[in-house]
Backbone bond lengths (Angstrom), bond angles and torsions (degrees), N, CA, C in turn:
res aa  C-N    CA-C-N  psi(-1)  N-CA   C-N-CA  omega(-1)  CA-C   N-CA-C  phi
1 X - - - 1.447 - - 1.523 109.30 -
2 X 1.274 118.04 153.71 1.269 133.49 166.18 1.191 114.89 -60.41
3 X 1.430 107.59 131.09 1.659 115.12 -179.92 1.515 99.49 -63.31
4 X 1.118 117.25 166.43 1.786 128.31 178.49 1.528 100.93 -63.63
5 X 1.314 112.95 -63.02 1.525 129.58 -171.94 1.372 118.98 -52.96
6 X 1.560 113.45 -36.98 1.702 116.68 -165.13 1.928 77.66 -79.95
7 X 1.226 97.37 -37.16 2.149 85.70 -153.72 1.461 93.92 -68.64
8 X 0.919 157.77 -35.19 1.038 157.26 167.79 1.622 131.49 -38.91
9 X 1.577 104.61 -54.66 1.309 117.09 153.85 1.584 109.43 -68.36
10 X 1.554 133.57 -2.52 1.238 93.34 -160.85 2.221 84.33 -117.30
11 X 1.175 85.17 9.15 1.650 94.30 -172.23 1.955 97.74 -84.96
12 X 1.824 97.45 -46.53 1.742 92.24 178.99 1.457 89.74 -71.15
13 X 1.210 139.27 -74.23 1.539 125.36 -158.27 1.559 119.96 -42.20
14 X 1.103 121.71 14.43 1.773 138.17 -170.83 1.859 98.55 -123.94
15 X 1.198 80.25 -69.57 2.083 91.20 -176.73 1.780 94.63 -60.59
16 X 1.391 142.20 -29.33 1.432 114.19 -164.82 1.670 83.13 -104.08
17 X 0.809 156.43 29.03 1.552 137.61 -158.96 1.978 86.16 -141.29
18 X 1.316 118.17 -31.74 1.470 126.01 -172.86 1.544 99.28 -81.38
19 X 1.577 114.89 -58.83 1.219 126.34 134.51 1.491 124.45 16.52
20 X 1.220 104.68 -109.47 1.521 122.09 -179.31 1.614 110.81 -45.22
21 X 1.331 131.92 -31.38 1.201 143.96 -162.59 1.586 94.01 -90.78
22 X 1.031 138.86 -27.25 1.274 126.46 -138.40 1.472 110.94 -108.00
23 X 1.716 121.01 -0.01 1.094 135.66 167.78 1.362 119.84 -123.75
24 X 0.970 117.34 37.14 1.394 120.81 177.88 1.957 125.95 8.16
25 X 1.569 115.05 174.58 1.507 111.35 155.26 1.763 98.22 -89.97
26 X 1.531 113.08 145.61 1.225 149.43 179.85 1.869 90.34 80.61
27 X 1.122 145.16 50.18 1.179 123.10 159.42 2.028 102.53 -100.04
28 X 0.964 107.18 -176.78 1.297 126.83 -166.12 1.843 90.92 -76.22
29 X 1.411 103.29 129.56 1.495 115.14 -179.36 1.737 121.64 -53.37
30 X 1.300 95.25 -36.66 1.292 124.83 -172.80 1.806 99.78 -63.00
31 X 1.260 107.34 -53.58 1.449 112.02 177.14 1.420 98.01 -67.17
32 X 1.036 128.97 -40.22 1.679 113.06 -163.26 1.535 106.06 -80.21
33 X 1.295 109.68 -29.90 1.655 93.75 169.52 1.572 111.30 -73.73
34 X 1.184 122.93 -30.01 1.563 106.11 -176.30 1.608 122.15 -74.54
35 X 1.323 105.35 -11.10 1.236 132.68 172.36 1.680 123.40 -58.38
36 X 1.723 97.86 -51.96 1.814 136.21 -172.46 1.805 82.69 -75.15
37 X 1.454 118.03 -73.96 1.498 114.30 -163.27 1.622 108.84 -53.83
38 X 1.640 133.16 -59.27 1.508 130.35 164.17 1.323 112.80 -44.50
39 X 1.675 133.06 -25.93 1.266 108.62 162.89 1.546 112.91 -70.99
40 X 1.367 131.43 -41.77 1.303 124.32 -164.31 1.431 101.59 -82.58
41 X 1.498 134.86 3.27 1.463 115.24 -178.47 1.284 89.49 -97.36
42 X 1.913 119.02 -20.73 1.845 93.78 -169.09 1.518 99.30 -100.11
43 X 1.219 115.78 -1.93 1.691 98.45 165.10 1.882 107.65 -88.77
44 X 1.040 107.28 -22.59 1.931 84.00 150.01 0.899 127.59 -87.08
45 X 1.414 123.67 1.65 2.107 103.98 -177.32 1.988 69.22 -108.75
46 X 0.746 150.71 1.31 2.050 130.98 162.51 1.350 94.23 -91.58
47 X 1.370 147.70 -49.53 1.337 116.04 -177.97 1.676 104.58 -75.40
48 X 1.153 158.63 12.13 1.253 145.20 141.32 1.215 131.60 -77.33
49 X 1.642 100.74 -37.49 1.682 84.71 171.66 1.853 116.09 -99.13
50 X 1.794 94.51 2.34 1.548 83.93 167.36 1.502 119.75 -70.43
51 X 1.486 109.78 -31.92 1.247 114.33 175.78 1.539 139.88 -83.84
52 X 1.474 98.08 -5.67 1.746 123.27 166.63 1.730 97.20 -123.24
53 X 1.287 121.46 51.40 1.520 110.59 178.44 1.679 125.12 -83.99
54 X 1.743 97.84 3.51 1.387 89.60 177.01 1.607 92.69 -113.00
55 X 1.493 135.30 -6.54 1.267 117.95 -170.01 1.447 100.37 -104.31
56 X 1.501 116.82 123.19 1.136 144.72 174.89 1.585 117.41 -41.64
57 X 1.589 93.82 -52.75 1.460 87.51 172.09 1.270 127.55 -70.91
58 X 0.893 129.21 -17.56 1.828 138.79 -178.59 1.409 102.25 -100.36
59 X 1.440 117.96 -8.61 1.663 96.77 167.94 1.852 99.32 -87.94
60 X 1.335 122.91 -32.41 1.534 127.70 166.94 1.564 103.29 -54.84
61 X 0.923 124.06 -77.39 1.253 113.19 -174.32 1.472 132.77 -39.58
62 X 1.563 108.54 -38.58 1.402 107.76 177.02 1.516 104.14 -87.19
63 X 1.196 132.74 1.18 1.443 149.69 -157.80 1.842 86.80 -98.11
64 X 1.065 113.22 -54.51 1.478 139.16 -173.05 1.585 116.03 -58.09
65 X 1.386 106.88 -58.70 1.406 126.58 169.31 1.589 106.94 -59.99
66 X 1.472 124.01 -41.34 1.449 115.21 -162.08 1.572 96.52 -96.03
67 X 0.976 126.65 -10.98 2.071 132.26 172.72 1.493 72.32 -54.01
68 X 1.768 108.28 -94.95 1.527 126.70 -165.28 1.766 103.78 -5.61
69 X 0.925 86.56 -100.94 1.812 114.58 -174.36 1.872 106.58 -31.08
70 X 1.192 128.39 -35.85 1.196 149.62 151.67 1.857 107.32 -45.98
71 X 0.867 112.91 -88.93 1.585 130.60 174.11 1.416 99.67 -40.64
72 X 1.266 119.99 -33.16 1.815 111.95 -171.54 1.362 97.29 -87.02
73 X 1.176 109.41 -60.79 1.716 122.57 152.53 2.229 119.63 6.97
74 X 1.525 94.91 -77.96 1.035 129.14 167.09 1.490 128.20 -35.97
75 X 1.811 93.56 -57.56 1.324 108.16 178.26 1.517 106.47 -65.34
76 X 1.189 133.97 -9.29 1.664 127.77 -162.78 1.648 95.81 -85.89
77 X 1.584 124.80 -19.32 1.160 132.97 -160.32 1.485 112.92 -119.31
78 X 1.413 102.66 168.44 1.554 104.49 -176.28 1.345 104.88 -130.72
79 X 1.656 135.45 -179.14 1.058 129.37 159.84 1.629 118.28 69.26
80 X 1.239 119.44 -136.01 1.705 138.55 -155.17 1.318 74.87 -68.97
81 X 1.591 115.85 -83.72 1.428 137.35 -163.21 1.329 131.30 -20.38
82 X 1.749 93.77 -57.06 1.673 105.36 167.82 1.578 110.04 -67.25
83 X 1.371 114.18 -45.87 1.842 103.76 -170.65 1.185 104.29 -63.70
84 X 1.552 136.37 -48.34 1.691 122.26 151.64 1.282 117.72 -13.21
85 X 0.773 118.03 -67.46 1.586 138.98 -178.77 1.356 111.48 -29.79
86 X 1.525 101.01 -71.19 1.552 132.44 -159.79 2.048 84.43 -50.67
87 X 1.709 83.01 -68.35 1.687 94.16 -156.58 1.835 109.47 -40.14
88 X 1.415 116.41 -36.15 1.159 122.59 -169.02 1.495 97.53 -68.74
89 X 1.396 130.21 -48.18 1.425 136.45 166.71 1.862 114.99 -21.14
90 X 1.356 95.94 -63.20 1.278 122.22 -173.86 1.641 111.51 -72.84
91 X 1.087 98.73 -24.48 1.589 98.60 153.93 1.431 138.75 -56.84
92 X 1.311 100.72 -65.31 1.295 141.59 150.80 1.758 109.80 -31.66
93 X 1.616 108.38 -54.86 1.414 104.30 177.31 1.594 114.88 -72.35
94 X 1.549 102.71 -17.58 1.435 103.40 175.59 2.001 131.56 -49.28
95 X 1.357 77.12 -18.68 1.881 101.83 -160.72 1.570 88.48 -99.53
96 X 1.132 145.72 -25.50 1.223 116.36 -137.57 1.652 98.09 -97.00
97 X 1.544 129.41 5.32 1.274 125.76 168.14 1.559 105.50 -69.01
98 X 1.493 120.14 4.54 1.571 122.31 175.80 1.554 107.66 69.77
99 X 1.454 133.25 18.13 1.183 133.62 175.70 1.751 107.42 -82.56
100 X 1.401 106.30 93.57 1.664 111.98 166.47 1.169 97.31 -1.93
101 X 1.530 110.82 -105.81 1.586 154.39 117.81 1.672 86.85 80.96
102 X 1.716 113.34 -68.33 1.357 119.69 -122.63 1.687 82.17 -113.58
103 X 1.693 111.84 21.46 1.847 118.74 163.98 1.692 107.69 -60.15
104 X 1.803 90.45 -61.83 1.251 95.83 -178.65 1.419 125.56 -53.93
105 X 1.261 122.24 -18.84 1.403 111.27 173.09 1.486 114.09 -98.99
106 X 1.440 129.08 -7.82 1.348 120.96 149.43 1.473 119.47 -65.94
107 X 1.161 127.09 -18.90 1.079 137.82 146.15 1.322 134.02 -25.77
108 X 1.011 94.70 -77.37 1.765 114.19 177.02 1.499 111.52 -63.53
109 X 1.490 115.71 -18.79 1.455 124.23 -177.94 1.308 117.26 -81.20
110 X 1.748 95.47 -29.89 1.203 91.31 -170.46 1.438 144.50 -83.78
111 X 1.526 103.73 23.54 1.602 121.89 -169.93 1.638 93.58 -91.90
112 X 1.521 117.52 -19.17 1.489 115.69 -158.09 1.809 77.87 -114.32
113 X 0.653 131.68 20.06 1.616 121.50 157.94 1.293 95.18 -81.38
114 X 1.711 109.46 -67.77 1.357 117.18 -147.62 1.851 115.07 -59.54
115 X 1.600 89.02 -28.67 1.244 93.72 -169.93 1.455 112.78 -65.54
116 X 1.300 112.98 -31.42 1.717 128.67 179.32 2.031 104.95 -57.13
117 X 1.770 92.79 -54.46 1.597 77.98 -168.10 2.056 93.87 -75.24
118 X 1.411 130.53 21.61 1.486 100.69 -162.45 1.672 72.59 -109.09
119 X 1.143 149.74 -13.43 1.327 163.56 -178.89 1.451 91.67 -66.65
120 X 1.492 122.32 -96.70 1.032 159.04 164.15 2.236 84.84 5.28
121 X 1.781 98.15 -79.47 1.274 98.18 -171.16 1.570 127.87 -73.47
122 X 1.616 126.91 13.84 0.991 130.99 141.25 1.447 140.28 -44.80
């Protein structure tokens, strides 16, 4: 199994790299800022729980904080954009019972996040 720590870095290095691609130059501004803010909320909830990756509670908590900020996120938007949004939220809320465990399956989700907001920013 995957250490807590490597999956973690290798979940933001997936979500910011899907990320960055997914709003192109000439896309709609609106998408590119919601794009800029979900990169900077998931490179703080990956440097927190990379750096608390074995304590449960601080992977919930930062799991917790990035739902929030996500969901507020969301609300600024309507349509494709926001349900992107939402779903990535709900990701995010997936973790926050602090179960290591349940990285790897945000993981695996997270190709169908990206694909929603790379939809979304078409």
């Amino acid at each position: 199994m995957t250490p807590p720590r490597r999956l973690a870095l290798a979940v933001a290095t997936i979500s910011l790299a899907a990320l960055s691609t997914a709003c192109g130059v000439g896309q709609a501004v609106d998408c590119n800022t919601a794009v800029n803010e979900l990169s900077k909320i998931t490179t703080e909830w990956s440097g927190a729980i990379t750096k608390n990756a074995t304590d449960a509670t601080a992977v919930g908590d930062a799991s917790k904080a990035a739902a929030a900020k996500t969901k507020e996120l969301a609300g600024k938007y309507d349509g494709d954009v926001a349900a992107a949004l939402n779903d990535f939220a709900a990701g995010f809320e997936s973790l926050q019972s602090g179960d290591i465990s349940k990285t790897t399956e945000f993981s695996g989700k997270m190709s169908g996040f990206t694909t929603k907001i790379t939809a979304a920013c078409s």
